[in-house]
NUZA-556830 format. One record per residue (C-alpha): residue number from 0; y, z, x. Coordinates in steps of 0.1 Angstrom, whole numbers, m for minus. Layout:
BEGIN
+-----+-------+-------+-------+
: num : north :    up :  east :
+-----+-------+-------+-------+
: NUM :     Y :     Z :     X :
...
+-----+-------+-------+-------+
//
This chain:
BEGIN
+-----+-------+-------+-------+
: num : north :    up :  east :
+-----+-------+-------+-------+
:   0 :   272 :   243 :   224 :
:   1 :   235 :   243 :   225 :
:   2 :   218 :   213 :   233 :
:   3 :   185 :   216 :   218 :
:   4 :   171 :   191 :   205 :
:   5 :   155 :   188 :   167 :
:   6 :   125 :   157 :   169 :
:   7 :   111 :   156 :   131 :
:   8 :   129 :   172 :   103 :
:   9 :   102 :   168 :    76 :
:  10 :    62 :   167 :    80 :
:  11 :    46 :   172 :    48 :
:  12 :    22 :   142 :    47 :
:  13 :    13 :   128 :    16 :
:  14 :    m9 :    93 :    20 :
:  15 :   m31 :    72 :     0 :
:  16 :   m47 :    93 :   m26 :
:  17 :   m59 :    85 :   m59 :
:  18 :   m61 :   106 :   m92 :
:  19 :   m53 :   105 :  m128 :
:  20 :   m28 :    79 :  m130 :
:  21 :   m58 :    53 :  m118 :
:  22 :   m78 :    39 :  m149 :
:  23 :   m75 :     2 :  m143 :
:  24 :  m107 :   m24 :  m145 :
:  25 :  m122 :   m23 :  m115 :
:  26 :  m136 :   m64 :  m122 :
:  27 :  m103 :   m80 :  m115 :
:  28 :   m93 :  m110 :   m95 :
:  29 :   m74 :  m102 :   m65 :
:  30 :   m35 :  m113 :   m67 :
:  31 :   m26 :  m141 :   m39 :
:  32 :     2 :  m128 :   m14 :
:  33 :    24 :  m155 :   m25 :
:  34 :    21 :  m145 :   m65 :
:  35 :    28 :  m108 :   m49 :
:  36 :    61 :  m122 :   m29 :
:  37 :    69 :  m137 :   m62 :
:  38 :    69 :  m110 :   m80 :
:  39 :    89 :   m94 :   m51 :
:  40 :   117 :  m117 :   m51 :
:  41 :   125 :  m118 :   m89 :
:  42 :   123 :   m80 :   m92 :
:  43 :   151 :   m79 :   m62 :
:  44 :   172 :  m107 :   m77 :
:  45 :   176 :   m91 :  m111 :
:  46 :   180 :   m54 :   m98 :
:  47 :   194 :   m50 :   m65 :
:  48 :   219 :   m34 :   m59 :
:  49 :   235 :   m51 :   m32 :
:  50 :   226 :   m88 :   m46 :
:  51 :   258 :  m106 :   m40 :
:  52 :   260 :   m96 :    m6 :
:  53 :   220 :  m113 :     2 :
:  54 :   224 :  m152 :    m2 :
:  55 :   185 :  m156 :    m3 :
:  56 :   187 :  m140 :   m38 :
:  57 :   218 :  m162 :   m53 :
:  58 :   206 :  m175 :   m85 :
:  59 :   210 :  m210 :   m76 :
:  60 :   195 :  m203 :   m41 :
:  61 :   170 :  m227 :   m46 :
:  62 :   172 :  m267 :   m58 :
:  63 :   131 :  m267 :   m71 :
:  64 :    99 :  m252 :   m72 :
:  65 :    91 :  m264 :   m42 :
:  66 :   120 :  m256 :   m25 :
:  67 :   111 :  m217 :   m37 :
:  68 :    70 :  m220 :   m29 :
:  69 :    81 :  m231 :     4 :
:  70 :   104 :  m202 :    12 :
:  71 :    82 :  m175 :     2 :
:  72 :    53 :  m193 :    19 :
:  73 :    71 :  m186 :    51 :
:  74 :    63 :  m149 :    49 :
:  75 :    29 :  m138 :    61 :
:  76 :    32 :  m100 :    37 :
:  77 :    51 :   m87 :     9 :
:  78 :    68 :   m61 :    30 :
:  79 :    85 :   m88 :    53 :
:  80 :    99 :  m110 :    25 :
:  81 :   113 :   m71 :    13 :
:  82 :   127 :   m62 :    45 :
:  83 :   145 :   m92 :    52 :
:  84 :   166 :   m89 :    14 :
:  85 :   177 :   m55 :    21 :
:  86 :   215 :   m54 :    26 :
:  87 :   223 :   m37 :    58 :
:  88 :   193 :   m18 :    65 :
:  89 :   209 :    m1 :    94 :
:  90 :   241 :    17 :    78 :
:  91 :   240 :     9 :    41 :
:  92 :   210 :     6 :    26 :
:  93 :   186 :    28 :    40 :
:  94 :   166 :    37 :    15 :
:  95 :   152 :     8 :    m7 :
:  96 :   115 :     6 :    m5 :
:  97 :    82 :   m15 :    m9 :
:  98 :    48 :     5 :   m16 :
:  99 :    11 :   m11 :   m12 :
: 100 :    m2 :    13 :   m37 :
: 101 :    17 :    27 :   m64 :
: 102 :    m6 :    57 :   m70 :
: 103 :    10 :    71 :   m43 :
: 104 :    41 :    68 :   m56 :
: 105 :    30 :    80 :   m90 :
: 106 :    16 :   109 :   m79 :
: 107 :    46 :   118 :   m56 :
: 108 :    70 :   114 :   m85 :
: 109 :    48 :   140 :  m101 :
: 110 :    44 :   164 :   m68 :
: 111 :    11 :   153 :   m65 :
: 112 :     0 :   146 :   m25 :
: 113 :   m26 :   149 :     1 :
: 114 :   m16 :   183 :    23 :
: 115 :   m27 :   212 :    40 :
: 116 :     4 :   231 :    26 :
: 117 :    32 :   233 :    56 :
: 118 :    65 :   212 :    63 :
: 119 :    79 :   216 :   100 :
: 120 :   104 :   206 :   124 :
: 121 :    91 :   191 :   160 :
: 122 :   113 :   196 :   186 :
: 123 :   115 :   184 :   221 :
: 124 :   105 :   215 :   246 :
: 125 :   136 :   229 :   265 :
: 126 :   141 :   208 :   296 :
: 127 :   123 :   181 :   283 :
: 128 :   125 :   144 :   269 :
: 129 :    89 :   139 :   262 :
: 130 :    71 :   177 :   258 :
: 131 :    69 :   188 :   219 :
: 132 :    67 :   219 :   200 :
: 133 :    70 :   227 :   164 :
: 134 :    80 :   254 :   140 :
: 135 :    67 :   257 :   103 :
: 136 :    95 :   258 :    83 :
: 137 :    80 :   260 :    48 :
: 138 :    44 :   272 :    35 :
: 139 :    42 :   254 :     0 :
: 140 :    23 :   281 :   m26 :
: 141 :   m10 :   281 :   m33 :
: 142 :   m23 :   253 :    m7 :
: 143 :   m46 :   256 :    23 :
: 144 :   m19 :   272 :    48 :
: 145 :    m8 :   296 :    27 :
: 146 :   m43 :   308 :    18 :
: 147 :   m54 :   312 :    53 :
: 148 :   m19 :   332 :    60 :
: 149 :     2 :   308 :    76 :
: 150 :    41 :   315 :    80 :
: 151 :    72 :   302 :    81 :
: 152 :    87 :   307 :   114 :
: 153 :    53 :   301 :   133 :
: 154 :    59 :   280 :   166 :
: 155 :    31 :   257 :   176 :
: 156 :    30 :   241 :   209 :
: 157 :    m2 :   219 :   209 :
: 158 :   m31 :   202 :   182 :
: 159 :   m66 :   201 :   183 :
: 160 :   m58 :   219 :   220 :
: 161 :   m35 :   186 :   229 :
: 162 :    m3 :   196 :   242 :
: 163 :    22 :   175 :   218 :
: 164 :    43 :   149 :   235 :
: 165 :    59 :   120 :   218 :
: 166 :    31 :    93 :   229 :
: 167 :     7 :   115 :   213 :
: 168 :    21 :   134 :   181 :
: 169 :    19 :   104 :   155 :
: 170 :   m18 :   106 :   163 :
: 171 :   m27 :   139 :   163 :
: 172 :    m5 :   151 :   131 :
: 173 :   m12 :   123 :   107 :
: 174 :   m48 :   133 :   104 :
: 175 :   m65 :   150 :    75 :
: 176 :   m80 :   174 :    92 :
: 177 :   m66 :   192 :   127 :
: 178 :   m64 :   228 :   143 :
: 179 :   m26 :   239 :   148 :
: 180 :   m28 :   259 :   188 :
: 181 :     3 :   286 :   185 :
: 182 :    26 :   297 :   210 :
: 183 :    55 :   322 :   215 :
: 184 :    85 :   312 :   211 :
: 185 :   109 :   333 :   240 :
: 186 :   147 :   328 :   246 :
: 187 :   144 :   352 :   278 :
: 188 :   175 :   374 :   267 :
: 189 :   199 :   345 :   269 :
: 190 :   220 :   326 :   245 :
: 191 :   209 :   289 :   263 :
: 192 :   181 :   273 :   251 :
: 193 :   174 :   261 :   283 :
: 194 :   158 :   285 :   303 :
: 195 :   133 :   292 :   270 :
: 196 :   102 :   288 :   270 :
: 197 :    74 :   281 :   245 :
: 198 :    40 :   297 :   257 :
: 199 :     3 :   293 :   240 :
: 200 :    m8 :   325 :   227 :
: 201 :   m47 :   316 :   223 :
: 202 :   m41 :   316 :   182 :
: 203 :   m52 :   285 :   165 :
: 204 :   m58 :   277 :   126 :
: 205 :   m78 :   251 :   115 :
: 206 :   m60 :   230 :    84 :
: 207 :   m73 :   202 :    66 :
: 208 :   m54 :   180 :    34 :
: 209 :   m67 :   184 :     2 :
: 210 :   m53 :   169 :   m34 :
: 211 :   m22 :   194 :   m40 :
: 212 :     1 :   198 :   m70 :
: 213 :    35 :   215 :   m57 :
: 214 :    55 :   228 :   m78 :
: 215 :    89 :   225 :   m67 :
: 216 :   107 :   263 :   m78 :
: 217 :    93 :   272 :   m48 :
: 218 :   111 :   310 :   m55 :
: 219 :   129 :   324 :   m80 :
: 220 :   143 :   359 :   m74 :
: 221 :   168 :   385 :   m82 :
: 222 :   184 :   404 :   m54 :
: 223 :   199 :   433 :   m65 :
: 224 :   228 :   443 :   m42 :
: 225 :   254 :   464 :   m62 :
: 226 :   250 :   477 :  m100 :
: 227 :   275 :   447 :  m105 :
: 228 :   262 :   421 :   m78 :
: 229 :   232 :   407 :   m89 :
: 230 :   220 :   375 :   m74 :
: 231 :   198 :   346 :   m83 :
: 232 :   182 :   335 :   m53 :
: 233 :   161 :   294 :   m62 :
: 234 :   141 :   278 :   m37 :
: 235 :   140 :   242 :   m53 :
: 236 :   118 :   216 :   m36 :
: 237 :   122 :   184 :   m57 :
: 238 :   138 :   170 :   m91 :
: 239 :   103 :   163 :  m108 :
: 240 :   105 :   157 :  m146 :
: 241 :    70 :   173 :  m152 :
: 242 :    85 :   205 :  m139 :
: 243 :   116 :   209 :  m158 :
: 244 :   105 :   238 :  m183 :
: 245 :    94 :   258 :  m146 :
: 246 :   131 :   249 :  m136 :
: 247 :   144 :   264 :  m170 :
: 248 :   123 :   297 :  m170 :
: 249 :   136 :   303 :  m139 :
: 250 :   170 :   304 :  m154 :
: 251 :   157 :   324 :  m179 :
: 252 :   144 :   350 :  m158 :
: 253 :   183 :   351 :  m142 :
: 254 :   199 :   351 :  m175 :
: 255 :   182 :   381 :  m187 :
: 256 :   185 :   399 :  m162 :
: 257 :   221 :   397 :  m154 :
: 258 :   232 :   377 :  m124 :
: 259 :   265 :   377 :  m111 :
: 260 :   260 :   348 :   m83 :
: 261 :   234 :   321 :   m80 :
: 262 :   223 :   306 :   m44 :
: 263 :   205 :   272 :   m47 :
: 264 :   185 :   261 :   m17 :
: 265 :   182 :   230 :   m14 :
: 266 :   172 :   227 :    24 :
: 267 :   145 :   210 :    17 :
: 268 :   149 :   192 :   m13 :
: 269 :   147 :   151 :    m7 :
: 270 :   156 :   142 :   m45 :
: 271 :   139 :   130 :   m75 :
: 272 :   149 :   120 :  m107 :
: 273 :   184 :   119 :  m120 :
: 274 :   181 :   134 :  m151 :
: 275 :   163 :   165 :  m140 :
: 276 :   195 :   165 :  m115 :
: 277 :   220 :   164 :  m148 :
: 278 :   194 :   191 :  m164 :
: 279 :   200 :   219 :  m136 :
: 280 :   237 :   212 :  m138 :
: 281 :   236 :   225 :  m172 :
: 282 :   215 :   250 :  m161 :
: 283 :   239 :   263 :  m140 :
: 284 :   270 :   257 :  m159 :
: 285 :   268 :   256 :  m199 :
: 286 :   304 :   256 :  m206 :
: 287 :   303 :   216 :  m205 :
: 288 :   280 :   202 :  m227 :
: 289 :   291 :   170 :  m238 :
: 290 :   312 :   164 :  m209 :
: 291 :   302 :   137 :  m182 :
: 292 :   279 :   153 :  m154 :
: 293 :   275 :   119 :  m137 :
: 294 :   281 :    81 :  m131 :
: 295 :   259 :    54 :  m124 :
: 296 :   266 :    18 :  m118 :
: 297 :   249 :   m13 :  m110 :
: 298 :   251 :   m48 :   m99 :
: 299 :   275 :   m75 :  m116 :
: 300 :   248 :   m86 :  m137 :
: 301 :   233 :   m56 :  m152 :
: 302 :   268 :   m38 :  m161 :
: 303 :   256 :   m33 :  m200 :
: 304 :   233 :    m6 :  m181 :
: 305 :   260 :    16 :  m163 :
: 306 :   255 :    48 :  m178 :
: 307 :   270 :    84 :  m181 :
: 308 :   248 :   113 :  m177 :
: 309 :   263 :   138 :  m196 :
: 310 :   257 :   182 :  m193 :
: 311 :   235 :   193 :  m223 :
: 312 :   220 :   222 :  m238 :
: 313 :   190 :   212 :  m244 :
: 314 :   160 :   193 :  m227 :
: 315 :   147 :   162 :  m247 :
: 316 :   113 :   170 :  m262 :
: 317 :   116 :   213 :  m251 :
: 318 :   143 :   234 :  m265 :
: 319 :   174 :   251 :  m253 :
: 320 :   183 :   247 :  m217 :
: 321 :   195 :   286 :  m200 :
: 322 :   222 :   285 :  m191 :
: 323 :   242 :   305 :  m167 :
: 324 :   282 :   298 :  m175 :
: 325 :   291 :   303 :  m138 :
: 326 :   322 :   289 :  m122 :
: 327 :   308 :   293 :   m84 :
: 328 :   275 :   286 :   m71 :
: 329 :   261 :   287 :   m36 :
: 330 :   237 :   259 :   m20 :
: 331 :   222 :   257 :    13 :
: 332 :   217 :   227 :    28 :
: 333 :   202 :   210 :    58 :
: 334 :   213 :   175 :    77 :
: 335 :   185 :   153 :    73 :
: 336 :   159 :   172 :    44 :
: 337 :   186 :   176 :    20 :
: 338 :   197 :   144 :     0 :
: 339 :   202 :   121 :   m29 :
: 340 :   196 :   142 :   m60 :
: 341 :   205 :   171 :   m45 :
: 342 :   236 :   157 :   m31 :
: 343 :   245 :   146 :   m71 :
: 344 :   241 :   183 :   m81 :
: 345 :   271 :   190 :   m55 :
: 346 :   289 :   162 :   m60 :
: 347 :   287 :   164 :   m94 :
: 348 :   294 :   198 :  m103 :
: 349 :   327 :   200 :   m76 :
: 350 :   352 :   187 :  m102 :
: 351 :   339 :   214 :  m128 :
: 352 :   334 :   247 :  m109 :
: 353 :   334 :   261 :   m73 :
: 354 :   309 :   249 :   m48 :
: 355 :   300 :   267 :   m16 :
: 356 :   277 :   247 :     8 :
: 357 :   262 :   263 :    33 :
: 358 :   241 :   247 :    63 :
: 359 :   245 :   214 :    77 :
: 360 :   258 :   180 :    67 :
: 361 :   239 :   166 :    40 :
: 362 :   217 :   128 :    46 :
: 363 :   243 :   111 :    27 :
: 364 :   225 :    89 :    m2 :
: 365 :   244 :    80 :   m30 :
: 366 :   225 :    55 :   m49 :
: 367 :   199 :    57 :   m72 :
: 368 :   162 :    35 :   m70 :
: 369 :   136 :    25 :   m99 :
: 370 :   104 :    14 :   m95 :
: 371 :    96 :   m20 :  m104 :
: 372 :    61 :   m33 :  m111 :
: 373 :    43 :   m69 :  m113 :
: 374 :    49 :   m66 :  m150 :
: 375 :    69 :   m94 :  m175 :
: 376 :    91 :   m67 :  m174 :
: 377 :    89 :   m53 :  m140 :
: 378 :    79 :   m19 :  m162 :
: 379 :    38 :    m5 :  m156 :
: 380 :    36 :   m21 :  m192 :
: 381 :    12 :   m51 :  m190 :
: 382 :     7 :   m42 :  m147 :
: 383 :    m6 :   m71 :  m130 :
: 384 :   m41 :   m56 :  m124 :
: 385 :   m49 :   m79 :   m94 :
: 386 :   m25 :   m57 :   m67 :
: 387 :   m11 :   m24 :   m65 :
: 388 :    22 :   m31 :   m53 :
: 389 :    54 :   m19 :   m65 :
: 390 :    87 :   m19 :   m49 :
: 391 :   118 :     7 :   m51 :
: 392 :   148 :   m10 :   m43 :
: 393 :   180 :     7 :   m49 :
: 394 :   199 :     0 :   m85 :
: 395 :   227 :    16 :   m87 :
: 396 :   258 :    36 :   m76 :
: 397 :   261 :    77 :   m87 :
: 398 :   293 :    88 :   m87 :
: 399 :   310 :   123 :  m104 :
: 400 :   328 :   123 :  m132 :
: 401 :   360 :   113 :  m106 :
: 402 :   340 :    80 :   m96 :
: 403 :   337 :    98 :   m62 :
: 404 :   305 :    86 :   m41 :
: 405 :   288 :   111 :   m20 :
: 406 :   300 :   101 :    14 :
: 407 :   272 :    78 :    35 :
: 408 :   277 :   108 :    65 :
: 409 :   266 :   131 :    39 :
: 410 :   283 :   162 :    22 :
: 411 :   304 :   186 :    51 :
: 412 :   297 :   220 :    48 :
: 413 :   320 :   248 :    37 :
: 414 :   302 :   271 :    63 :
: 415 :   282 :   252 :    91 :
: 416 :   251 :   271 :   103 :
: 417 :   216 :   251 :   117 :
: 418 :   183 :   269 :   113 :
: 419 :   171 :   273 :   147 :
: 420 :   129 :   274 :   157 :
: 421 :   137 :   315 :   171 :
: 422 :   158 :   324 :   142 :
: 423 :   134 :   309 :   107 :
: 424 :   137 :   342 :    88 :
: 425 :   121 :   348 :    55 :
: 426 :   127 :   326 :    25 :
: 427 :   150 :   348 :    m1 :
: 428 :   146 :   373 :    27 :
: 429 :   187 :   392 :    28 :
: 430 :   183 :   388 :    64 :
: 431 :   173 :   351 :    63 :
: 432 :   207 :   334 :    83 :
: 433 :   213 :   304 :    56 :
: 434 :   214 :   336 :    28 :
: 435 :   225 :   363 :    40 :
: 436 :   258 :   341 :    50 :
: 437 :   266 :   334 :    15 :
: 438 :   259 :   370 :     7 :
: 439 :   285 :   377 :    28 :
: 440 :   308 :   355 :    11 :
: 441 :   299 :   368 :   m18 :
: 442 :   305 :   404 :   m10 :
: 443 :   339 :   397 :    10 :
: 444 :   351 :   366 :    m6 :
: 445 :   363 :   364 :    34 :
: 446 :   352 :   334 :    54 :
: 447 :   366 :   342 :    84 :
: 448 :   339 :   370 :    90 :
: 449 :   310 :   338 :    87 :
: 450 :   308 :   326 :   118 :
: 451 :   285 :   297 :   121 :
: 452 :   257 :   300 :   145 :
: 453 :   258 :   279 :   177 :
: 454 :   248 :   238 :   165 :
: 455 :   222 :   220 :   184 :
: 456 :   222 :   183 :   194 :
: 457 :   196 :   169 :   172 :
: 458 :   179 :   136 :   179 :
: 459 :   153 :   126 :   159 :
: 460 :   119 :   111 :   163 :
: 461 :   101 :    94 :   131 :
: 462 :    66 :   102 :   127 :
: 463 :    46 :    70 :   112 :
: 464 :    38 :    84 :    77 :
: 465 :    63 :   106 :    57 :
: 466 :    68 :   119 :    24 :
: 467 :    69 :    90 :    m1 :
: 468 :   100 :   104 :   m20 :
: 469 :   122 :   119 :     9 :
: 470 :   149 :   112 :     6 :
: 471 :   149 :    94 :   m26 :
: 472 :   168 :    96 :   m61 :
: 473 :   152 :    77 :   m89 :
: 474 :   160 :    70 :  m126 :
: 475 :   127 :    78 :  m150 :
+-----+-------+-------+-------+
//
């Protein structure tokens, strides 16, 4: 087995940034960091999840009002007085979450971030515990790195001529501006990564963050293999609602021209919002409208909102969805990118038709969040205007139409193969490993002739500042 190790799975950096969702007074009185804890508390003890299992949010938890002024009192910032009511932050919930500005999170929701354009994985140099080298695994369309010619695939070994190392990387690659010092990635003719070696090259491209809007059908393609094996090929980035009608001309494009197969990528793909989830289930279906896509569930006192999502075929507010009427579909996956909504799309669309995944075990996020806000009615309705903010805990349970939860270890393969920093091919490429496995399948219907890829021991190390919605699911 190979032993090379995987740092960082996911560095597109979005931070504080402003734009159209900010139009509040600018003359307001600053909220006091007990009225913010306040407004913390209630929001967790009417939608939480997990709120039986956290005695600080029983409803009789406290005998006065000074009793409760005292107890929030005792914490010195919002975030701590939100840490301490998660449930297991460890192993079960790992994904509720407290933001200091909510224009952040608004803009995320609708792909809107700071970022010079590329996503990577860091991983620790062969032989090494502390040396660091990274490979660009995706070049978003249209941003800084892919107008200066950046690729996927490209290795670097050092920034702003720093060699990386795990003291220094949070530093050096959370700026908004830094120069990216590439190397050459060689494996020196064997099949152990640990006589390779990663080797400046002199190349260097200087990238700073600008205000981006991604849209997240990162490709949509038909590859023509046979006169009768036509496949849709979708790189999808992120359930975003303001997206949906790109989503649905993408199936257009595959319905008119004939596909026999569709391959969903989802290697990247965090989440979003639930509904868009249901929405590309139909797209890739259509022979279930009506019938229950999905499941969601939440705490004992907020069961008059447990609600089925249901397949349609049509999009509330723009038309006919396109739908495809397959029984199979193919989605590539990776172990610590690929979660929440996306894991509902496979879940969800197992008890109906055939689904192949290919790549690695899936994060393993079942539950769904909502944003709450210092409102009357923790909606952005009648915002407090003296803070910015808002908390995500999560709400509720998704589960299929079988009441079956994704697993918390994630969604196991049907075909295990890891995308290695020597062997990034082209995205929608034939050739590309994650693909060109399930075209195999698809031409051969044999699995035995897939033959997964030699794993790698990953171990992670979390840069300070990551995407605000990785790994998320949300209900709008």
């Amino acid at each position: 087995m190979r032993n090379l190790k995987l740092l960082l799975l996911s560095c597109i950096v979005a931070f504080t940034i402003t734009s159209c969702f900010e139009d509040l007074d600018d003359n307001i009185t600053t909220t006091s960091a007990l009225d913010i804890n306040d407004f913390v508390w209630k929001g967790m003890n009417v939608n939480y999840l997990y709120k039986s299992e956290i005695p600080n949010l029983a409803n009789d938890r406290f005998s006065s009002n000074e009793e409760y002024t005292e107890y929030l009192s005792d914490f010195n910032a919002p975030e701590d007085l939100f840490e301490s009511l998660k449930y297991l932050p460890e192993s079960v919930d790992r994904f509720s979450r407290i933001y200091s500005n909510y224009f952040d999170l608004l803009n995320a929701q609708q792909g809107i971030s700071l970022s010079n354009g590329i996503e990577f994985n860091l991983y620790f140099v062969p032989g090494s515990d502390t040396e660091v080298f990274g490979a660009i695994t995706l070049v978003l369309n249209n941003s800084v790195a892919d107008d200066l010619g950046l690729e996927r695939g490209q290795i670097f070994r050092a920034v702003n001529n720093e060699n990386l190392n795990v003291d220094n990387i949070n530093d050096l690659l959370t700026t908004d501006s830094y120069t990216l010092n590439f190397a050459d990635y060689d494996n020196n003719g064997t099949s152990e990564p640990e006589d390779d070696t990663i080797t400046l090259n002199g190349e260097s491209t200087e990238l700073t963050k600008v205000t981006y809007t991604e849209n997240p059908v990162h490709k949509a393609e038909v590859i023509s293999l046979t006169p009768s094996i036509k496949i849709g090929y979708l790189m999808y980035n992120g359930f975003r609602s303001n997206f949906t009608n790109e989503l649905n001309a993408a199936f257009g494009e595959f319905n008119t021209a004939g596909i026999s197969d569709l391959v969903i990528d989802l290697r990247y793909n965090g989440g979003g919002a639930v509904q868009t989830a249901a929405y590309l289930g139909s797209m890739v279906t259509g022979q279930f409208t009506g019938e229950v896509y999905s499941k969601t569930f939440y705490n004992e006192s907020l069961q008059s909102l447990n609600r089925d999502y249901l397949f349609a075929n049509t999009i509330e507010g723009a038309g006919a969805i396109n739908s495809l009427n397959l029984s199979k579909v193919y989605v590539l996956t990776t172990n610590r990118r690929t979660a929440s909504a996306s894991e509902l799309l496979i879940n969800s669309l197992k008890p109906y038709i055939d689904v192949v995944v290919i790549g690695e075990n899936t994060v393993g996020k079942t539950q769904a969040s909502i944003t709450l806000y210092d409102s009357p009615t923790f909606g952005f309705e009648n915002v407090n205007p003296g803070h910015t903010y808002a908390i995500q805990p999560l709400v509720a349970n998704s589960t299929n139409v079988n009441d079956q939860l994704v697993p918390s270890g994630g969604l196991i393969p049907d075909i295990q193969i890891t995308e290695s920093p020597s062997t990034l091919g082209t995205l929608g490429d034939i050739n590309e490993p994650l693909l060109a496995t399930a075209i195999v399948d698809i031409l051969t219907s044999d699995r035995s002739l897939n033959r997964a890829n030699d794993t790698f021991n990953f171990r992670l190390f979390k840069i300070s500042k990551t995407h605000p919605l990785e790994q998320d699911m949300y209900i709008d």
